[in-house]
GUTORBA-290839 format. One record per atom (N, C-alpha, C): residue in three letters; x, y, z. Coordinates in steps of 0.001 Angstrom, whole numbers, padded with zeros to 6 digits, always signed. Example, Ala and Ser with C-alpha at 12.3 -4.5 7.8 and 13.67 -1.06 7.14 Angstrom:
<recs>
ALA+013190-005690+007800;ALA+012300-004500+007800;ALA+013200-003300+007800;SER+012850-002250+007080;SER+013670-001060+007140;SER+012900+000030+007870;
</recs>
This chain:
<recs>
UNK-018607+023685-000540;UNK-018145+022684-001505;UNK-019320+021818-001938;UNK-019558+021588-002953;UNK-020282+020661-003460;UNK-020514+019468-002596;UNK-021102+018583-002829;UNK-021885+017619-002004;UNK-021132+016603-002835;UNK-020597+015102-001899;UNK-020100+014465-002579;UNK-020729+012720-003038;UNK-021527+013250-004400;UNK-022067+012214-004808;UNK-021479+010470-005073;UNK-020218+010929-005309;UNK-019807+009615-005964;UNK-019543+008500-004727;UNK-019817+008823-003325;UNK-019855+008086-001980;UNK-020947+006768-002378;UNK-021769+006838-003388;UNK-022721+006386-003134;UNK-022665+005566-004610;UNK-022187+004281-004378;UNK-021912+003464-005598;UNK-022536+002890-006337;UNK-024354+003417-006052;UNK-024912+003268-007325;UNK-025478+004203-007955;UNK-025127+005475-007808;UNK-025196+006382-008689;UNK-024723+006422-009833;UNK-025807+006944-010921;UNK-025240+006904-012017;UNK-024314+006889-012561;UNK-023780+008294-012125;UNK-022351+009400-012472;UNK-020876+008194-012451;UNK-020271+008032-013845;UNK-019341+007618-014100;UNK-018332+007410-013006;UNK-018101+008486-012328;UNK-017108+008525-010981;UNK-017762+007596-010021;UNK-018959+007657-010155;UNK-019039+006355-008952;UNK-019158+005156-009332;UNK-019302+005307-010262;UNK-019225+004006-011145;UNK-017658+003260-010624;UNK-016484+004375-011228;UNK-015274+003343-011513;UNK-014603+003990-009779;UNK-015055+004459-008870;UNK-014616+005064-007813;UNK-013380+004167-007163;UNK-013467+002792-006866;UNK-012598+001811-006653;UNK-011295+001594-007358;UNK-011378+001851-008726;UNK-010188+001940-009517;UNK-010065+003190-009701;UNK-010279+004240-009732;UNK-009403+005522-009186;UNK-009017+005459-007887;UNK-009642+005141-006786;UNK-008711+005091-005768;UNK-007756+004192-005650;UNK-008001+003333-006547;UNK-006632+001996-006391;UNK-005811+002738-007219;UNK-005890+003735-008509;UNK-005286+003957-008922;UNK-004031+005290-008032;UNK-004813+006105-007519;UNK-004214+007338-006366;UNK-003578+006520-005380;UNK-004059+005444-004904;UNK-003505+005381-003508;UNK-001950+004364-004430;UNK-002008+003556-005210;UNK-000557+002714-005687;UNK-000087+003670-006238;UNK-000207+005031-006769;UNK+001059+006331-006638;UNK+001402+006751-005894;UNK+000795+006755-004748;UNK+000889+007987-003452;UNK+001437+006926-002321;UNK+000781+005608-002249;UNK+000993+004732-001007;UNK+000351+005328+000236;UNK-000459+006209-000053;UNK-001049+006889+001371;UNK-002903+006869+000817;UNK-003593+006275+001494;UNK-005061+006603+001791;UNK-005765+007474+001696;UNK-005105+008143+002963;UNK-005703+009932+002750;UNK-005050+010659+001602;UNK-003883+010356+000954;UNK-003499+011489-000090;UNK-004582+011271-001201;UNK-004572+009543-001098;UNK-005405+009595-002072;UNK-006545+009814-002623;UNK-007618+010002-001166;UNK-009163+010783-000634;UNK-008828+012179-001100;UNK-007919+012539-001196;UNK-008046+014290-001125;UNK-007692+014118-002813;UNK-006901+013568-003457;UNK-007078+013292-004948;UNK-007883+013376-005924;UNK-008890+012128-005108;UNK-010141+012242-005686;UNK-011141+013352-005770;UNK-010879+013779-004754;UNK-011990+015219-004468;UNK-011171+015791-005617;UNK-010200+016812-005497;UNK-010084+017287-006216;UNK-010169+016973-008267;UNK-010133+015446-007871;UNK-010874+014967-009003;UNK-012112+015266-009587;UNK-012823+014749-008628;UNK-014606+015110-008691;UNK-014278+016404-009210;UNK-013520+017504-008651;UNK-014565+019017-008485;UNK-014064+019197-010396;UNK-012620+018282-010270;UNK-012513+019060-012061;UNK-013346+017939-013003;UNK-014263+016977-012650;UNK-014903+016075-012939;UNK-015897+016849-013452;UNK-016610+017313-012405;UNK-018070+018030-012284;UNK-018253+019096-013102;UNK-016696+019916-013551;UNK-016505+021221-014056;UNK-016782+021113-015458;UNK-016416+019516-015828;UNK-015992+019137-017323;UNK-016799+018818-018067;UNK-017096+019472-019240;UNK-018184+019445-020316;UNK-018479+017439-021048;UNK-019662+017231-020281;UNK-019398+015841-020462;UNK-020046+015459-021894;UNK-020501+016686-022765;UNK-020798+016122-023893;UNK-019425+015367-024758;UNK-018303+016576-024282;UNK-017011+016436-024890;UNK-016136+014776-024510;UNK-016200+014384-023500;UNK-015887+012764-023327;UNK-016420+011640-023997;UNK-015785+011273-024417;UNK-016209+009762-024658;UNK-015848+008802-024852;UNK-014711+008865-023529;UNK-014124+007519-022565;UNK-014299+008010-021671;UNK-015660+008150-020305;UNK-015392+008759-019339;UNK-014438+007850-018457;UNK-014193+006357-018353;UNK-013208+005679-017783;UNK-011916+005931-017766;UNK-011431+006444-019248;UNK-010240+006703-019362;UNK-009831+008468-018842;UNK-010930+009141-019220;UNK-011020+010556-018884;UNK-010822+010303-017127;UNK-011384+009894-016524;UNK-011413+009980-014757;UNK-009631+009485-014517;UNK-009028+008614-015363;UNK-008537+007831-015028;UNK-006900+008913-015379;UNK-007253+009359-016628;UNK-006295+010748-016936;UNK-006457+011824-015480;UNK-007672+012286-015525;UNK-007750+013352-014245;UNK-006712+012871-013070;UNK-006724+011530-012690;UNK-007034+011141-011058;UNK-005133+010783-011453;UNK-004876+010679-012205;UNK-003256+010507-012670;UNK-002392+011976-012442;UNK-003218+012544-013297;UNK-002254+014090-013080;UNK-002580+014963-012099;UNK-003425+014352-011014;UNK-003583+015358-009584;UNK-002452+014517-008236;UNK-002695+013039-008783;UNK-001358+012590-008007;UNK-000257+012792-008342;UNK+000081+012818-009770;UNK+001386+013313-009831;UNK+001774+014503-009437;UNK+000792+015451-009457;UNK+001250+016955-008870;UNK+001967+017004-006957;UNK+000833+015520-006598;UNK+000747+015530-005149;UNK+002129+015027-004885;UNK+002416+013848-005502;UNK+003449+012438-005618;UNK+004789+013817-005535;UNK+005010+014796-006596;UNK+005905+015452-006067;UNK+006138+016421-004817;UNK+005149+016826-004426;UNK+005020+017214-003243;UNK+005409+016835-002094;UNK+004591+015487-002020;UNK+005070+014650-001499;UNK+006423+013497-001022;UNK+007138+013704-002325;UNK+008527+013338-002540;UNK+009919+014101-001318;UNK+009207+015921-001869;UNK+009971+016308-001206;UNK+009891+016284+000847;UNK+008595+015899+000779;UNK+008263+016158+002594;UNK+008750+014452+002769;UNK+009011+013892+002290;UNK+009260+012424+002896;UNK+010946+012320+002992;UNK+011468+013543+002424;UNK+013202+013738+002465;UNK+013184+013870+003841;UNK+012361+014652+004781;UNK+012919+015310+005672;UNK+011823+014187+006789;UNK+011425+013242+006670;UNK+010366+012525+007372;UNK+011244+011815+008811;UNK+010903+011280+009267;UNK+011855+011499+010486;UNK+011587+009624+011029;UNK+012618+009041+010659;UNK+012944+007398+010548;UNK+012512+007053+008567;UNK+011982+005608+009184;UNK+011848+005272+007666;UNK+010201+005618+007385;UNK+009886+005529+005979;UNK+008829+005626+005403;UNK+008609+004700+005347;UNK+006640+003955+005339;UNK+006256+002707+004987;UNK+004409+003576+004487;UNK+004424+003102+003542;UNK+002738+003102+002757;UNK+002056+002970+003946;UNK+001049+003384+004338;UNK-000550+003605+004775;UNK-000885+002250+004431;UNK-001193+001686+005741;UNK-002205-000054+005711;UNK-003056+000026+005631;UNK-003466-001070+004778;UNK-005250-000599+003974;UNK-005885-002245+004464;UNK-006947-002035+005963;UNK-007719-003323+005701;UNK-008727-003562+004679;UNK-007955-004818+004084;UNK-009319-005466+003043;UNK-009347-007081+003168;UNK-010681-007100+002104;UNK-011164-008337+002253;UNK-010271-009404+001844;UNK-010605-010816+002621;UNK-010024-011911+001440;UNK-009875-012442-000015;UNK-011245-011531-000509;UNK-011422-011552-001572;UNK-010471-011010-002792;UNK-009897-009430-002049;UNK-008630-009079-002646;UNK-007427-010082-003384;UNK-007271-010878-002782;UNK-005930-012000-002923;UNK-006647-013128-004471;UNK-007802-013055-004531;UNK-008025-013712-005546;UNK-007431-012998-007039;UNK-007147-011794-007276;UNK-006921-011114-008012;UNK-005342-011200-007502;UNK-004803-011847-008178;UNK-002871-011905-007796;UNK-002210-010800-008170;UNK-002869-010186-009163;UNK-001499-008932-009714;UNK-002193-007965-008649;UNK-003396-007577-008836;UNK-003996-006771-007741;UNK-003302-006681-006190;UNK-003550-007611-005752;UNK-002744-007861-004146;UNK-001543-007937-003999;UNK-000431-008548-005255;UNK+000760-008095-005295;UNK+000964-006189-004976;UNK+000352-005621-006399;UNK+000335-004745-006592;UNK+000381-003599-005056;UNK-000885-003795-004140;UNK-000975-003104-003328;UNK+000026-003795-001620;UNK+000809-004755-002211;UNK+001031-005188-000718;UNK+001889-003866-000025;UNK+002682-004235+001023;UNK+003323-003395+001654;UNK+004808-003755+000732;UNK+005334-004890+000487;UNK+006377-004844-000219;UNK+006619-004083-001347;UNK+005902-004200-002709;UNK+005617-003890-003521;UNK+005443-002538-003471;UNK+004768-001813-002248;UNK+004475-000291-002585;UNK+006062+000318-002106;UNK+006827-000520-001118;UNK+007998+000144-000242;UNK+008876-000171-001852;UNK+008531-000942-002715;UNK+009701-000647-003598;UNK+009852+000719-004568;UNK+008077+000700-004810;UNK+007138+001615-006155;UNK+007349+002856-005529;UNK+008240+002873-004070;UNK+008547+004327-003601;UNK+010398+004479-004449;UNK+010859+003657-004570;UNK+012347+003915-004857;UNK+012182+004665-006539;UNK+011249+004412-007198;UNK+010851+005080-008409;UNK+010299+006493-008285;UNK+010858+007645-009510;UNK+010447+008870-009351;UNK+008888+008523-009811;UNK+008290+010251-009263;UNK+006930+010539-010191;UNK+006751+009643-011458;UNK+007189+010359-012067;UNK+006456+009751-013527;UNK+007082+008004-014049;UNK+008171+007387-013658;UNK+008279+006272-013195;UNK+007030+005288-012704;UNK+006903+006266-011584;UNK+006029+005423-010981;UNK+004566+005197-011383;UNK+003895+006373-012099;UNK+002710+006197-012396;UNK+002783+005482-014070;UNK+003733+005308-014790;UNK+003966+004467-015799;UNK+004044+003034-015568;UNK+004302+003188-014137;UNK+004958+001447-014043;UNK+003027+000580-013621;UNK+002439+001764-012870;UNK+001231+001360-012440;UNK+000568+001485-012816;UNK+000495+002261-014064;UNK-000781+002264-015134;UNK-000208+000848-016577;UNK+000274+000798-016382;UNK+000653-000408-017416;UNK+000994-001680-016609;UNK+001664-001817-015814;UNK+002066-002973-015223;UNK+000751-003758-014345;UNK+000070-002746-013860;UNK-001379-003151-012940;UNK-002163-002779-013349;UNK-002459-002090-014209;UNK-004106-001491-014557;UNK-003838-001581-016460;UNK-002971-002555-016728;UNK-002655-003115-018423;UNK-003301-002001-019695;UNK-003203-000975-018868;UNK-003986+000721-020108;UNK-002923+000979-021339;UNK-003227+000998-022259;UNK-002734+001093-023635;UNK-001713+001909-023231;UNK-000289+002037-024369;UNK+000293+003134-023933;UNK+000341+004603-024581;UNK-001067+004973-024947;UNK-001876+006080-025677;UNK-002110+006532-024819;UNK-002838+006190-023780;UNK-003763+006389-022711;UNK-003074+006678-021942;UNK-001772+006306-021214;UNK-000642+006237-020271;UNK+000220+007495-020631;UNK+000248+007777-022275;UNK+000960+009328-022243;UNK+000179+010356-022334;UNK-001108+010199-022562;UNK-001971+011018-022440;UNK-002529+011880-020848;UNK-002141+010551-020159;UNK-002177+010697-018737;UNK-001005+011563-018192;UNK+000114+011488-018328;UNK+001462+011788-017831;UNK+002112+012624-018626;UNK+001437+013350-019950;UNK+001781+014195-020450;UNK+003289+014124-021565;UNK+003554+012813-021850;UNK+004434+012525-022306;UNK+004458+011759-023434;UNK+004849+011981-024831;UNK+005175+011148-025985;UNK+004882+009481-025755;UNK+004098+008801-026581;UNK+004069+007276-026105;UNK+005286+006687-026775;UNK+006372+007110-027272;UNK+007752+006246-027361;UNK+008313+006870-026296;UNK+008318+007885-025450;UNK+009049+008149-024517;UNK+008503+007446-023235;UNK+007093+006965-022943;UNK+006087+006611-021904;UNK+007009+004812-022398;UNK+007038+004494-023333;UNK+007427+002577-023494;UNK+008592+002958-022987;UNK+009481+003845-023072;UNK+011112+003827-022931;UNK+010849+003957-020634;UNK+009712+005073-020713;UNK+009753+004796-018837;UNK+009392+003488-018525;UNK+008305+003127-018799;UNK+007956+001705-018764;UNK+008608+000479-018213;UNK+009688+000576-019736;UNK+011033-000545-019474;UNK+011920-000358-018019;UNK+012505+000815-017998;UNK+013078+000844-017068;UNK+012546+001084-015431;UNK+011392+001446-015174;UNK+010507+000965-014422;UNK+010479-000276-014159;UNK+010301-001126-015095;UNK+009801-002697-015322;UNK+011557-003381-014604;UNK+012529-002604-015183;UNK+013834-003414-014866;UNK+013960-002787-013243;UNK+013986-001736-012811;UNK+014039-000922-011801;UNK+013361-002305-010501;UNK+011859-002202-010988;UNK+010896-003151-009663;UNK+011365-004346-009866;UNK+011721-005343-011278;UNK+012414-006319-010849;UNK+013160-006604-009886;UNK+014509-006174-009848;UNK+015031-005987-009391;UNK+015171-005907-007802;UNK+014271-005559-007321;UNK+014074-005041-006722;UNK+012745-005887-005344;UNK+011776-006249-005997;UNK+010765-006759-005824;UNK+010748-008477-005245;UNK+010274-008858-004259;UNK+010433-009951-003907;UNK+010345-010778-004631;UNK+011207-011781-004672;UNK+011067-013097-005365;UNK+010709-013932-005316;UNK+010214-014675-003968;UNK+009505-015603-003326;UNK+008001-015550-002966;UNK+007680-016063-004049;UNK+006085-016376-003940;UNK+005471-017324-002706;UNK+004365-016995-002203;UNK+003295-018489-001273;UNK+002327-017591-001740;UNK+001343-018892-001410;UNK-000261-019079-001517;UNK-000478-018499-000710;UNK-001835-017494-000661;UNK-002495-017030+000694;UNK-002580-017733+001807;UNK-003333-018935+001742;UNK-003197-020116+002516;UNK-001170-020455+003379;UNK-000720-020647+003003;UNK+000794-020491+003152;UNK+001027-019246+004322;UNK+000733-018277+003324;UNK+000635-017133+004107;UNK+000246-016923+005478;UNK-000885-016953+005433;UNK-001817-016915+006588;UNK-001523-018153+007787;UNK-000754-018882+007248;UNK-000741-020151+008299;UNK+000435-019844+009215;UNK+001461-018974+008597;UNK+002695-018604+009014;UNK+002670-017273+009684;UNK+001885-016306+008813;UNK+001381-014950+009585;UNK+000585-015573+011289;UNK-000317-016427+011625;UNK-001062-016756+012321;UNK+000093-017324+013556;UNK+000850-018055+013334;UNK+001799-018923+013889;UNK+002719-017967+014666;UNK+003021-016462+013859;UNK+003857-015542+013983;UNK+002971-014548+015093;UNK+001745-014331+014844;UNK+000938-013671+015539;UNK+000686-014300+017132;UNK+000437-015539+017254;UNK+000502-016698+018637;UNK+001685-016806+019146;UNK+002659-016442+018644;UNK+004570-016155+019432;UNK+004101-015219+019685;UNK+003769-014118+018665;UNK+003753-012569+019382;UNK+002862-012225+020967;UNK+002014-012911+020836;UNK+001275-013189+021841;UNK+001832-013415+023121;UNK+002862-014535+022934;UNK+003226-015100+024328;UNK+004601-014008+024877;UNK+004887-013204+023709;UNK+006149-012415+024423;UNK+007325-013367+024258;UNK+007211-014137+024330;UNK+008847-015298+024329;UNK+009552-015694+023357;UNK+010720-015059+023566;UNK+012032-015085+022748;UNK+011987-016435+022287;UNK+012048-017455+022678;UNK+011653-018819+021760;UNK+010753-019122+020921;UNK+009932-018401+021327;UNK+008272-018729+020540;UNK+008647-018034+018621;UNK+009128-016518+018985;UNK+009445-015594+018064;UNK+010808-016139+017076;UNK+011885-017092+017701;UNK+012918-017263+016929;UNK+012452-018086+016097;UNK+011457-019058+016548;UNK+011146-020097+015899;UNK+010732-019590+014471;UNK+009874-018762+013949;UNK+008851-018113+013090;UNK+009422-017150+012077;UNK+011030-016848+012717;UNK+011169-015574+012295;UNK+012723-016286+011357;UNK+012623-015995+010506;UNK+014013-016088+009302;UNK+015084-015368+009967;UNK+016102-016419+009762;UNK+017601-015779+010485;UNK+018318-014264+010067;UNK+017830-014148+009100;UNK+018192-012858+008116;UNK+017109-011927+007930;UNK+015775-012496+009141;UNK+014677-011452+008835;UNK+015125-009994+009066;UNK+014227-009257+008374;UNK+014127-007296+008898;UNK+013032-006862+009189;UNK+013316-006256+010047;UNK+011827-005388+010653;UNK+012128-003749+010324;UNK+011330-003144+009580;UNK+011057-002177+009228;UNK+010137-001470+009756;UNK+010432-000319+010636;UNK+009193+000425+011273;UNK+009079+001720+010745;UNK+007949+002553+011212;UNK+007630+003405+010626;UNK+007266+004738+012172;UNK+006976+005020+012455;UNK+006653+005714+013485;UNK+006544+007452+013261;UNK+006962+007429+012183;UNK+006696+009049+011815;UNK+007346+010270+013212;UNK+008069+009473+013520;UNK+008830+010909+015019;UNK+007647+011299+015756;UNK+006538+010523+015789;UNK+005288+010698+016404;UNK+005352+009072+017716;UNK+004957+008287+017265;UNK+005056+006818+017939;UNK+006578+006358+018002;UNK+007200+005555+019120;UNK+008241+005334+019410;UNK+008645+003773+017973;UNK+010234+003962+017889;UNK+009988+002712+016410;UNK+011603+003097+016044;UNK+012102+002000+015741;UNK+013420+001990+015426;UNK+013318+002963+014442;UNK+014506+003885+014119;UNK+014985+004931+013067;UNK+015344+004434+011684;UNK+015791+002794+012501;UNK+016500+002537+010477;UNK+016501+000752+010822;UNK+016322+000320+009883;UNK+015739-001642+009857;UNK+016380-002047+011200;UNK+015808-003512+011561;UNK+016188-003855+012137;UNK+016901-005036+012104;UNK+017902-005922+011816;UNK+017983-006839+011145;UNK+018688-008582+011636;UNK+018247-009478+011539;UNK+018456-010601+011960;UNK+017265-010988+013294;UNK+016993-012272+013312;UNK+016305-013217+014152;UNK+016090-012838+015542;UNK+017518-012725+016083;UNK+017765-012438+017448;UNK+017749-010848+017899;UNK+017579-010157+017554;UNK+017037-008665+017762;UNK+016427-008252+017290;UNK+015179-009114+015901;UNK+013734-008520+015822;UNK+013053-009334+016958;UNK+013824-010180+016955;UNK+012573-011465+018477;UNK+012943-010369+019444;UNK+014184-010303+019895;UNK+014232-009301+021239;UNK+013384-007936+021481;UNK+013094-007022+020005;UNK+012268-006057+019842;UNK+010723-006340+020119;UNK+010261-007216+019756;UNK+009131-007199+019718;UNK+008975-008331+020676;UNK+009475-008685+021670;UNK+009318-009346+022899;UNK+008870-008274+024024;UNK+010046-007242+023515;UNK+010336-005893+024707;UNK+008589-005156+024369;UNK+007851-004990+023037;UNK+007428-004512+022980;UNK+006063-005199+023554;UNK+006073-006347+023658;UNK+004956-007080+024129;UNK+004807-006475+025401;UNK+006098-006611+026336;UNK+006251-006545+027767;UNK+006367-005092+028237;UNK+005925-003970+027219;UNK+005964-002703+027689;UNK+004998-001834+028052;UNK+003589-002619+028181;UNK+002499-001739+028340;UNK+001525-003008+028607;UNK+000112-002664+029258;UNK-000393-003621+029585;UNK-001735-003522+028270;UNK-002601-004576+028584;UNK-003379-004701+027427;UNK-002975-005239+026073;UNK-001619-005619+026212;UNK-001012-006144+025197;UNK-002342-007366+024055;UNK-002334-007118+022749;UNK-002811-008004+022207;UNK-002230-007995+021061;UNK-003029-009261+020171;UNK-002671-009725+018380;UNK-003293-010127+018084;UNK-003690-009981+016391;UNK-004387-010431+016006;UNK-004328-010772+014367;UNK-004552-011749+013444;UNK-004466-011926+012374;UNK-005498-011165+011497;UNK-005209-010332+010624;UNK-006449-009559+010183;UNK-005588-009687+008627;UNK-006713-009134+007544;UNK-006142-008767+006035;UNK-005688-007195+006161;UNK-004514-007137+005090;UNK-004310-005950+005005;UNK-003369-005928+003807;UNK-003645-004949+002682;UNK-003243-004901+001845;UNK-003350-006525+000728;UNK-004709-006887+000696;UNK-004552-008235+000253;UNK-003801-009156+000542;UNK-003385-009168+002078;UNK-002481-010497+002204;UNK-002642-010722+003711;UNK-002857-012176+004331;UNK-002772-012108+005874;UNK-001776-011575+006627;UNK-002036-010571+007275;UNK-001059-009534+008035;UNK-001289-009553+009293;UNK-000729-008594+010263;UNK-001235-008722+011906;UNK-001550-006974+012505;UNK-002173-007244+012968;UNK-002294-006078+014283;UNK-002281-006799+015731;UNK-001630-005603+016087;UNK-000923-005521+017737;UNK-001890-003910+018290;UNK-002143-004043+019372;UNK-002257-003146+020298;UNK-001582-003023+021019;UNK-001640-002025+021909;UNK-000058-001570+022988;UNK-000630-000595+024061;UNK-001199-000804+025022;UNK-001517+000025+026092;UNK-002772+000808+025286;UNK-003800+000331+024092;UNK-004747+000884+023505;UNK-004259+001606+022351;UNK-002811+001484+021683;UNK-002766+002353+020494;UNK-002435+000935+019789;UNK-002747+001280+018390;UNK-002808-000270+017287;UNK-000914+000039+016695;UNK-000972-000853+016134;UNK+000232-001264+014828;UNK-000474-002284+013795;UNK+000367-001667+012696;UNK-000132-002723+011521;UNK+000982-003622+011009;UNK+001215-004725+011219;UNK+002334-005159+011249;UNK+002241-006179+009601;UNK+002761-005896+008775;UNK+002612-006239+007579;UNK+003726-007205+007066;UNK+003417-008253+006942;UNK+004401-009563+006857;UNK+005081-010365+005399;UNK+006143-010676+005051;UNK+006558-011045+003912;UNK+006859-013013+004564;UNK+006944-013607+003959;UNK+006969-014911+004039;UNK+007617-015901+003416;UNK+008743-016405+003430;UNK+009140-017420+002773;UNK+009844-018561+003059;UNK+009674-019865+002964;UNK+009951-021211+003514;UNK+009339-021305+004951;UNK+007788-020987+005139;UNK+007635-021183+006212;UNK+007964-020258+007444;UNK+008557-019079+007247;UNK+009197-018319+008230;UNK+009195-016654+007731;UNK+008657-015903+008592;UNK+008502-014887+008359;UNK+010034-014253+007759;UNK+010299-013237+006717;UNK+010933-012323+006432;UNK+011377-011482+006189;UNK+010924-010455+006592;UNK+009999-009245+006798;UNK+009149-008406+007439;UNK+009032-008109+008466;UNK+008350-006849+008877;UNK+008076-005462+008950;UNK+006740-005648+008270;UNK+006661-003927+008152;UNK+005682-003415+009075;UNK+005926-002424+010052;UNK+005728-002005+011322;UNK+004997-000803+011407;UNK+003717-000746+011088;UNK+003821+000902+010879;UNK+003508+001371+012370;UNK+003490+002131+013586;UNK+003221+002455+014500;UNK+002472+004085+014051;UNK+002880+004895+013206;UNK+002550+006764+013167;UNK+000635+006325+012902;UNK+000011+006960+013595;UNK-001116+006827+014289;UNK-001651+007820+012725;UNK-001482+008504+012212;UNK-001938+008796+011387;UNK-002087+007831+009900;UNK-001301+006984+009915;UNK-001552+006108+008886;UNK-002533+004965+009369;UNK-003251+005332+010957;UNK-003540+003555+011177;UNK-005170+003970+011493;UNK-005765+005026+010511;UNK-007114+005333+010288;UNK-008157+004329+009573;UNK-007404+003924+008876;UNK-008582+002556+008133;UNK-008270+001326+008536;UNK-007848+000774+009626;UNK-007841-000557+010260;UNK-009303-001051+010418;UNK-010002-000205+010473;UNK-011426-000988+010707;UNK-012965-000798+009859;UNK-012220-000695+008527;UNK-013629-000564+007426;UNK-012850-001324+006632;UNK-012709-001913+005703;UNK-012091-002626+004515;UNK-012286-001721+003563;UNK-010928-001770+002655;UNK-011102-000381+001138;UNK-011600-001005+000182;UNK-012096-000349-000638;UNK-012435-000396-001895;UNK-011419-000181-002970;UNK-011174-001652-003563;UNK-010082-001466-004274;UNK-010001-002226-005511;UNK-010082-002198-007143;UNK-010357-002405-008228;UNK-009589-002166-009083;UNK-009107-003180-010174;UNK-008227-002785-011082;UNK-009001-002366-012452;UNK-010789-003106-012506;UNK-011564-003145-013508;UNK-010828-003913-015067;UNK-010001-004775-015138;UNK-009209-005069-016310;UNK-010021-006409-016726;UNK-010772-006473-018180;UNK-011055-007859-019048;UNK-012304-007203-018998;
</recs>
């Protein structure tokens, strides 16, 4: 296989140029990391193949490619997540603080936001994320997805009504965030059912993920008093227990260890009190906990 140049982000070559916003673009279709590494490659190779006198938008050209190799994947993928064994949750991506300065960006990639951008089909979904987060004409968007641009505005809309809907409503500040994620992380710490009720919304849910690989509830978990009891039990089940406040997905989130295997515990927040947990435990999604991604919308 060819040698892979575009690793190296100051190379000339267009692909490494916009490499960050194709992968932001693969991974907010796919919600997975690695689907979206193997995307790109297969990007590059039809990149490399392509007569570059003939381009001239290579931004928009990469950006067409890296669209219609996820959508091929995105259905693929659709069907193996029917038969996935508990619930599904997106691949946790550590990044910087810097992420959160860009609001649609860090919306865009949180864990909420992607667990909704899964209830949308294929081509749904890459309409809703090439226009809604990456603001691309809608020329460019049917050109990408292979579809009429009055038929691409008509997905659009209902996309647009679909994630409403759907999509959290309660905004905080990073700051906010992080003060409550942190607070939530120091209960988790102590193991104690008091520490945890305090932090945790009476109507919170904990959502795990475990892939029939790592042990993890099958289906939400829901209310105050039996996510505190869960993750009390889980403190007290292995030694080496730790926590820690880290970024993930542009927003202050937590990791837990457990007898030496991690969790990415991905947090929603509102009035002060956690509401939300997203749990991933399947050891295959918890590969990039310790490099920060590269992640770009390139828009203005």
């Amino acid at each position: 296989m060819t040698a892979d140049p575009f690793a190296d982000p100051s190379a000339a070559d267009p692909f490494a140029a916009h490499r960050g916003l194709l992968f932001t673009v693969a991974y907010e279709m796919l919600g997975s990391a690695a689907d979206a590494e193997d995307v790109l490659q297969e990007s590059w190779l039809r990149w490399s193949a392509a007569d570059r006198a003939q381009v001239r938008d290579p931004r928009a050209y990469l950006v067409r490619i890296v669209t219609r190799q996820a959508l091929n994947r995105l259905r693929t993928l659709s069907r193996r997540r029917e038969e996935y064994v508990g619930e599904w949750l997106p691949e946790p991506l550590l990044t910087t603080p810097d992420v959160a300065d860009d609001i649609v960006l860090a919306e865009s990639v949180s864990m909420a936001m992607l667990t909704v951008l899964e209830t949308l089909g294929p081509a749904e979904r890459a309409v809703f994320v090439l226009r809604e987060v990456f603001e691309l004409p809608y020329g460019e968007i049917a050109a990408a997805v292979g579809k009429p641009a009055a038929t691409v505005r008509q997905i659009a809309r209902r996309a647009r009504e679909h994630v409403a809907a759907r999509r959290p409503r309660v905004e905080v500040s990073p700051a906010e965030q992080q003060a409550v994620v942190e607070r939530f992380m120091a209960a988790l710490s102590t193991g104690r059912l008091e520490d945890l009720m305090a932090v945790l919304a009476p109507d919170v849910v904990m959502i795990a993920d475990g892939g029939g690989i790592a042990a993890a509830a099958l289906t939400p978990v829901r209310g105050a008093e039996l996510v505190a009891a869960l993750l009390a039990r889980a403190h007290g089940a292995a030694e080496g227990f730790t926590a820690a406040t880290v970024w993930l997905n542009g927003a202050p989130a937590g990791r837990i260890d457990v007898g030496g295997e991690p969790a990415a515990l991905g947090l929603a927040v509102a009035d002060g009190r956690v509401t939300r947990v997203y749990a991933v435990r399947n050891p295959r999604k918890l590969t990039r906990l310790d490099a920060p991604a590269e992640l770009s919308r390139e828009v203005g």
